[in-house]
LOPAVO-139000 format. One line per field, with one value per residue (C-alpha): residue number from 1; chain; x, y, z. Coordinates in nm, 3 decimals, padded with zeros to 5 digits, always signed. Each point is the difference from the previous one (the first is absolute). Layout:
<recs>
k = c(NUM | ...) .
c = c(A | ...) .
xx = c(X | ...) .
yy = c(Y | ...) .
zz = c(Z | ...) .
</recs>
This chain:
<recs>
k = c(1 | 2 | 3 | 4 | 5 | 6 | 7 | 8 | 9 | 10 | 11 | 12 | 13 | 14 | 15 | 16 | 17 | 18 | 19 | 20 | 21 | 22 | 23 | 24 | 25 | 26 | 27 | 28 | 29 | 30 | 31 | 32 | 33 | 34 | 35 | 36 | 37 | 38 | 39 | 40 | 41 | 42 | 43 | 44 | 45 | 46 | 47 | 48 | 49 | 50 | 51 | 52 | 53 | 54 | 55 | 56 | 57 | 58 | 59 | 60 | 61 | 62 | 63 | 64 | 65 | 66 | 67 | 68 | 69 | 70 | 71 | 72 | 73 | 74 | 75 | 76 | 77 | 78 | 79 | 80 | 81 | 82 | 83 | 84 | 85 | 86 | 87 | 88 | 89 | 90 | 91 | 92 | 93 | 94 | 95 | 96 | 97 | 98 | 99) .
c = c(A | A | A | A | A | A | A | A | A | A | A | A | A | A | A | A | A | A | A | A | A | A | A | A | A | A | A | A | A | A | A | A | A | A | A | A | A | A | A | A | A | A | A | A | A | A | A | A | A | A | A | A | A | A | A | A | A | A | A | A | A | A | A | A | A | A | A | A | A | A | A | A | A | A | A | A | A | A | A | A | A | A | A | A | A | A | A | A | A | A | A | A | A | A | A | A | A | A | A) .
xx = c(-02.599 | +00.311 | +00.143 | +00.224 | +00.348 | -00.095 | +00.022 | +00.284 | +00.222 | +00.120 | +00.203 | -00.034 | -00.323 | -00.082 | +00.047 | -00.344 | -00.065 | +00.080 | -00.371 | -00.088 | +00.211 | -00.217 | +00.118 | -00.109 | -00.292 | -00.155 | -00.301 | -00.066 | -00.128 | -00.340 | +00.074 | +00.327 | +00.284 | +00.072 | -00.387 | +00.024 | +00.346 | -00.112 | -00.371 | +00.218 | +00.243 | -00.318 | -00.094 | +00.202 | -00.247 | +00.171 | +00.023 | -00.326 | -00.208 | +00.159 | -00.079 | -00.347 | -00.025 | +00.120 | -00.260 | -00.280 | +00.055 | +00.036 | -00.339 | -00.158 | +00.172 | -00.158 | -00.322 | +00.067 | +00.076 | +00.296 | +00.130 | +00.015 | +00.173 | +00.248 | +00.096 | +00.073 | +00.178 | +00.206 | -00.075 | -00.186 | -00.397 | +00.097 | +00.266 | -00.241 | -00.229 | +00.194 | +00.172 | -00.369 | -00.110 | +00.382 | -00.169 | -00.390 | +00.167 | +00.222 | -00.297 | -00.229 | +00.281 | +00.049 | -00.402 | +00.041 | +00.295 | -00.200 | -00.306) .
yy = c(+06.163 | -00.094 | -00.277 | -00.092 | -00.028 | +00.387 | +00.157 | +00.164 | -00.153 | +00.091 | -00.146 | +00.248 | +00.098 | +00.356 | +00.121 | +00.118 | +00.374 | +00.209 | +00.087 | -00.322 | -00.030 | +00.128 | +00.131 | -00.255 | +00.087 | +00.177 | -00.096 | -00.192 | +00.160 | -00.046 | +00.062 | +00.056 | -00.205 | -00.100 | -00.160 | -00.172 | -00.201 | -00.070 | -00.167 | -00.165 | -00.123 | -00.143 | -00.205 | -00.256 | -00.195 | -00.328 | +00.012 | -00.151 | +00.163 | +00.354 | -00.168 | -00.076 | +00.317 | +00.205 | -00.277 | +00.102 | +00.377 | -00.026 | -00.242 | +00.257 | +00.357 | -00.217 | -00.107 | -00.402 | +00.007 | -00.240 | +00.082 | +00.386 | -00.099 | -00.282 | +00.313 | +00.243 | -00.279 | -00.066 | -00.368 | -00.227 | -00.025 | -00.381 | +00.059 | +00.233 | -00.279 | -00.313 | +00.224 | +00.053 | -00.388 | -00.080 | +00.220 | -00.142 | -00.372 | +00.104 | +00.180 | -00.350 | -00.252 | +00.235 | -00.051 | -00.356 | -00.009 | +00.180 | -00.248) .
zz = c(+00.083 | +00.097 | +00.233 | +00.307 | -00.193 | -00.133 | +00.343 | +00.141 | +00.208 | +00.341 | +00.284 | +00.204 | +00.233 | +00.046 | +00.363 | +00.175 | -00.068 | +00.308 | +00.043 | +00.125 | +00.306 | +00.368 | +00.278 | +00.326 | +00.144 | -00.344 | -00.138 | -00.255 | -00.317 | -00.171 | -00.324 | -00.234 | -00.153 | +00.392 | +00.062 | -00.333 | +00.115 | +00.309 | -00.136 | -00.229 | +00.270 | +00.179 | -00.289 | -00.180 | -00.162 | -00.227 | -00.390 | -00.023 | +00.207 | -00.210 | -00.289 | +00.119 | +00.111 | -00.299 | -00.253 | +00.245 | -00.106 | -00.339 | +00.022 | +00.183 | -00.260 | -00.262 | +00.129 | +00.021 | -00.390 | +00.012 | -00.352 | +00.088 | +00.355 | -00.200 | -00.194 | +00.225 | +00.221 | -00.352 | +00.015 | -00.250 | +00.088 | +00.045 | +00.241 | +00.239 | -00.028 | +00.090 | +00.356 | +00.033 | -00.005 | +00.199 | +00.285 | -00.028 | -00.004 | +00.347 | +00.164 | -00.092 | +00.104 | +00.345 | +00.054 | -00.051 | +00.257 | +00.236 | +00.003) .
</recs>
């Protein structure tokens, strides 16, 4: 498994495909590379809430076992463990606040 500092590198961004651009007035698709950007576009959810997100589905591919999730998610058991008390100690102090 390899790291950050292994990927390519790239200055550059790739200009959209020619597919996705719509004439004015055309509908909008329901399914295809086009439908997938644009649900996308909708949501831009933070770092933590993908993370959160992305912990949730490995939780649920491995049936709450957090040393099967820890591994798929290629972190330390520990490490799953103390993002999942950081979260529980937010949610509790939020509760608090809201009292």
């Amino acid at each position: 498994m390899g790291n950050v500092t292994s990927l390519p590198r790239s200055n550059e961004i790739p200009p959209a495909p020619a597919s996705d651009t719509r004439a004015v007035g055309e509908a909008e698709p329901e399914s295809g590379p086009i439908a997938v950007r644009q649900a996308l576009d909708a949501d831009w959810p933070t770092l933590a809430v993908l993370s959160r997100r992305y912990i949730d589905r490995a939780l649920e591919h491995t049936h709450g076992n957090k040393t099967r999730a820890a591994d798929l998610l290629g972190i330390d058991r520990r490490t799953l463990n103390r993002i999942l008390a950081r979260e529980r100690a937010r949610k509790a102090a939020a509760a608090k606040a809201a009292e």
